[in-house]
N, C-alpha and C positions, 0 to 999 in steps of 0.2 A: 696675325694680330700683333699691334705695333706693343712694348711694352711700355707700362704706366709711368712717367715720370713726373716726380716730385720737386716743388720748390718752396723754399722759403722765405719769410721778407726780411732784412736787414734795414735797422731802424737807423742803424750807424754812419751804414753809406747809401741808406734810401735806393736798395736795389735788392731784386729776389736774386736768390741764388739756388744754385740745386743743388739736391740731397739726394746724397748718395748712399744704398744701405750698408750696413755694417757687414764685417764677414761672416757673421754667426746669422743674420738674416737670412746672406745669402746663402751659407747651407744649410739654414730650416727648408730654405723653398727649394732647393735641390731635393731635400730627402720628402718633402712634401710631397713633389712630383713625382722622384719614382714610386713612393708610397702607391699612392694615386694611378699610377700606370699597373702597379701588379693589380695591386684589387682589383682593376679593370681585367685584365687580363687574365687572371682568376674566375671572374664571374662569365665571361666570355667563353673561359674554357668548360667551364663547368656548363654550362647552357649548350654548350655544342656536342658534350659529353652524353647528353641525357636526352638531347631533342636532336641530334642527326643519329642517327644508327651508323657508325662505319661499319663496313664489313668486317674486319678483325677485332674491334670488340664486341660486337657481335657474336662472333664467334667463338670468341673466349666463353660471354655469359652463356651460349647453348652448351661447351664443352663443362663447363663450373657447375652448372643445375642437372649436365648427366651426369656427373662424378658423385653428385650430391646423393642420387636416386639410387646411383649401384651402391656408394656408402649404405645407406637407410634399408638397401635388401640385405645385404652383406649381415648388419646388424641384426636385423629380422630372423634371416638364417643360426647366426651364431646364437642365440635365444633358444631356440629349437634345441643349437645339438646340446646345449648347457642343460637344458630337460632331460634328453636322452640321457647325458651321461648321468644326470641326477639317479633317474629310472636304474640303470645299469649300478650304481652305485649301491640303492638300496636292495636290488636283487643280489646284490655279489654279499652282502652284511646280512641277511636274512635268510638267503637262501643255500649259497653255495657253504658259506663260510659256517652256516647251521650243520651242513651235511658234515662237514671236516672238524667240527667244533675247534671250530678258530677264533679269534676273538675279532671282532668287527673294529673295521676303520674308521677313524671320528673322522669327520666333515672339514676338520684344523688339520687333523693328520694329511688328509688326501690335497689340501691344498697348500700345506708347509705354510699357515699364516696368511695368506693370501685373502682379502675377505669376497666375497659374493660383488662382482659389478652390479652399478646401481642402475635402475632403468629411468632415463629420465622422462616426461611428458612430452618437454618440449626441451629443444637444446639448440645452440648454434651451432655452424661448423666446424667450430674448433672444437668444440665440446665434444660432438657425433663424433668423429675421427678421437679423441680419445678414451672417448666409450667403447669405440669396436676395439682398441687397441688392449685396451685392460680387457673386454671379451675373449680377446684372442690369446693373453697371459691364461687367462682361469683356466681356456680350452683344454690349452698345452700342460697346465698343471695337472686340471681330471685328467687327460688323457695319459699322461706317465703317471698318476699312481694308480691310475687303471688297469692297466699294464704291466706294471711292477706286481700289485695285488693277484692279477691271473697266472704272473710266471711264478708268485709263490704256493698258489693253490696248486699247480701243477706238481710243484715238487713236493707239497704235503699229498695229494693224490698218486703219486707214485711209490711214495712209503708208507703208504697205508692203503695196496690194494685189499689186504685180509680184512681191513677193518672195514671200508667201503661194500668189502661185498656182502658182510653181515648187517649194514646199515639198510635199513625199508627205505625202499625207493620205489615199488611201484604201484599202482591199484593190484590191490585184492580181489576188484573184478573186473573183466575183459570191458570196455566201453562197448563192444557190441552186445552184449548182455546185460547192461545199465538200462534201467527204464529214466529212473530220475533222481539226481541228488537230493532223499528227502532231507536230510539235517546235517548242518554242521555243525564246527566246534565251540562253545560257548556256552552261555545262559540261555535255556530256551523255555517252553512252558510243558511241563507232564503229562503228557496225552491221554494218561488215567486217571489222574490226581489233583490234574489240573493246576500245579505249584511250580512256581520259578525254581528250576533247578540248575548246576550247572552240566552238560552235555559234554562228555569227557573224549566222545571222537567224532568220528561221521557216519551216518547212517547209508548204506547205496540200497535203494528199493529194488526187487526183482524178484524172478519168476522163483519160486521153490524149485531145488535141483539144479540151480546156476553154480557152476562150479566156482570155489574160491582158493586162491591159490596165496601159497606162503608169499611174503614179500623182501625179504633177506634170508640169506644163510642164518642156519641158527638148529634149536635142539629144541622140541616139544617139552616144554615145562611141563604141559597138564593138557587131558582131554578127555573132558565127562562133561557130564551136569553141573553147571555155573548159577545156580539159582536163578535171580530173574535175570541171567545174563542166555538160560537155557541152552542147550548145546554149545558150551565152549575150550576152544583153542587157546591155547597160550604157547608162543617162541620164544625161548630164551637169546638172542641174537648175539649175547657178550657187547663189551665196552657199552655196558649200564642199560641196553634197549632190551626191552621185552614189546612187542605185538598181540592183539588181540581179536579173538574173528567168534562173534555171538551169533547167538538163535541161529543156530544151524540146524539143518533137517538134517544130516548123517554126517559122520567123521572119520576120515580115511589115513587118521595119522595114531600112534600112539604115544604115551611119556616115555620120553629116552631117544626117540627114535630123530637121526639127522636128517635136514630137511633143506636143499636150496632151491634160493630164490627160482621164483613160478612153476615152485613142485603144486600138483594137487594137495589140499590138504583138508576138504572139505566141499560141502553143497549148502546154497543158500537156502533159510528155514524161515518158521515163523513160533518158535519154541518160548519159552520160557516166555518173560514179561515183555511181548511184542504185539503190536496194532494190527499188525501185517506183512507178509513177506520179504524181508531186506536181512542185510549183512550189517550187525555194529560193528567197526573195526575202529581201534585203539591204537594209537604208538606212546608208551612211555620212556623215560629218560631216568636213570636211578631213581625210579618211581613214581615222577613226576609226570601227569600228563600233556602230552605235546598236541603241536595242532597237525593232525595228519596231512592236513596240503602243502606243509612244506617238507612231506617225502616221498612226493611222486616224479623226485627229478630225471628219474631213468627212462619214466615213461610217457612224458607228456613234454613236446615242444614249448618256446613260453607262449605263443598265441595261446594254445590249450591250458599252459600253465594260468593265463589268468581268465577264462573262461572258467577254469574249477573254480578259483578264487572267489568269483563272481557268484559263479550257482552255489558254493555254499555258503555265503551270505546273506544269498537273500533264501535258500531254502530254510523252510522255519516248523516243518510238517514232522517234531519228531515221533520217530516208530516205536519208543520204548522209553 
């Protein structure tokens, strides 16, 4: 295409002349056109970008959206173990660090300040990628004071094995001679009297004659007639524990006499103020009553450990 040219008339010498642009004309229309050539060329690119598939981008976006998907497992996964350690965390504070009276780990302790990653709904790539990333700081935080917290229980466990072995740790009756966890520890209702009382241990239901055995080293406080506690045991264990084992049909222990952990020291009754058949046992602390399922750690797995948990909570049947 030819380009446009311009003329003027002269009034002077009655003749048109031509007009020629200026330099700043002529590089508006220079930058005019290349203007004009990108956008083109832009839009062109972009169209060919989105409407042909090449094979290597292509291939990029299938390799992009599976990076995406093992991100968002990865994520998924790290979620879980952040549970677990939660799980492990509160068993190690309740449970272990109960047995060793140790003072439990705050939630700021174990993570040095670190707070809890946030779970988002929905998030973009960059986001996801630095969600799993702070996932994976928390991980590593539980898992060194996890760690840290087990290699000191260890060495509190090694300088107190005298004191571990006078600590109650196991059932007072064999599981194969368990019928059924009638009560646990708490507020329950008075099977005589009918009134909310509080229920100072657990009740284990069974046959009269089921043998019951001491549950730590320790020295017979007492063993007669306990009022409506009827036939009772008392172990003096040291370091502030005493244990107690009610309504017993007979007593194979006397006061004074030393007694370790899973000696006989009795048979299950239905004596004094009882409904039926079973063993009350008690574990106190300087007097205090404690909940007896968290001192069966000798003798129960934690699958088993919270299966007790379990059945004495929801058992509500008390026998005395």
């Amino acid at each position: 295409m030819s380009r446009k040219v311009f003329y003027r008339y002269n009034q002077l010498t009655d003749t048109y002349e031509r007009v020629y642009p200026s330099r700043l004309n002529r590089l508006w229309t220079i930058v005019k056109n290349i203007f004009e050539g990108v956008c083109i060329a832009v839009i062109i690119g972009t169209a060919m970008y989105y409407l042909i598939d090449f094979p290597k981008e292509r291939m990029l976006r299938e390799e992009n959206s599976r990076l995406k998907t093992e991100v968002e497992k990865l994520d998924t996964r790290l979620n879980e173990a952040i549970v677990v350690l939660d799980r492990i965390a509160e068993r190690d504070n309740n449970f272990y660090r109960v047995m060793l009276q140790a003072e439990p780990i705050s939630m700021t302790r174990r993570l040095a300040g670190h707070e809890n990653a946030e779970t988002y709904k929905s998030m973009n790539d960059a986001e996801l990628v630095e969600s799993v990333n702070d996932k994976m700081d928390l991980l590593d935080r539980m898992l060194y004071a996890q760690i840290r917290s087990f290699n000191d229980l260890r060495e509190m466990a090694s300088q107190q094995k005298d004191r571990i072995a006078h600590i109650p740790s196991v059932q007072p009756v064999s599981d194969l001679d368990l019928k059924q966890m009638a009560s646990g520890y708490g507020y329950r209702v008075d099977p005589v009297y009918g009134t909310t009382k509080f229920h100072a241990g657990m009740d284990f239901a069974s046959n009269i004659g089921t043998k019951v055995y001491v549950t730590g080293d320790g020295v017979v406080k007492s063993a007669g007639w306990g009022g409506a506690y009827g036939n009772l045991i008392e172990i003096d264990h040291g370091y502030g524990y005493v244990t107690r084992y009610a309504h017993l049909s007979e007593i194979k222990v006397k006061a004074g006499q030393k007694v370790s952990r899973g000696d006989l020291i009795g048979h299950v009754g239905n004596t004094g103020k009882s409904t039926g058949p079973h063993l009350h046992y008690e574990v106190l602390h300087n007097g205090t009553p404690q909940n007896p399922v968290n001192y069966y750690f000798q003798d129960l797995t934690p699958e088993q450990y919270a299966e007790m948990i379990n059945a004495a909570e929801a058992a509500s049947h008390v026998m005395d």
